[in-house]
N, C-alpha and C positions, 0 to 999 in steps of 0.2 A: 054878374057878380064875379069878383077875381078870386080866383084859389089857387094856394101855393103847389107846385108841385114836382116832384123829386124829379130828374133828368141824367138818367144813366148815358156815358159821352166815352168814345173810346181814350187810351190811356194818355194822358198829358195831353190832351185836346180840351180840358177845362177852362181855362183863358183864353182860349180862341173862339169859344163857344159864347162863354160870357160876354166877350165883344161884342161877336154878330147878333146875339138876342139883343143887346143894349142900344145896338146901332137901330134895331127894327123896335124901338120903345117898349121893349119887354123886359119888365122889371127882374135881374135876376140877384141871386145870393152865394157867392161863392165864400164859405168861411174856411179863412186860413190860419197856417199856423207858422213861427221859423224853422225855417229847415237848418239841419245844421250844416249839410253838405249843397249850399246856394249852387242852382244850375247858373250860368251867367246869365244877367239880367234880372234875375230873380231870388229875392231874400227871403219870398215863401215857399210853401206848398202847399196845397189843399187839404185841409181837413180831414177829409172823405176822399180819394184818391178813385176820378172815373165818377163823381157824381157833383150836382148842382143842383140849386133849387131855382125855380120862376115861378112867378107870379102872370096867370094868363086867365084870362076870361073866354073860353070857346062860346 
């Protein structure tokens, strides 16, 4: 049975993280928002700044 669950990730390592779980079929949830100050490449920021969510069945 899958359950979602919270994943504390060191700081601006949220996207890099969501990659490598997504590359190994693990469903994850990163909710964003606009940043107003865009790092380059990116028009978001996280949400939650240092957390994400997946979906994993141990």
């Amino acid at each position: 049975m899958l359950h979602w669950y919270v994943l504390h990730v060191k700081p601006n390592a949220e996207y890099r993280v969501t990659e490598a779980l997504t590359a190994q079929r693990v469903e994850t949830f990163l909710p964003t928002i606009k940043s107003h100050r865009p790092r380059p490449g990116r028009a978001t920021t996280p949400l939650f700044p240092s957390y994400l969510f997946a979906r994993i069945d141990f």
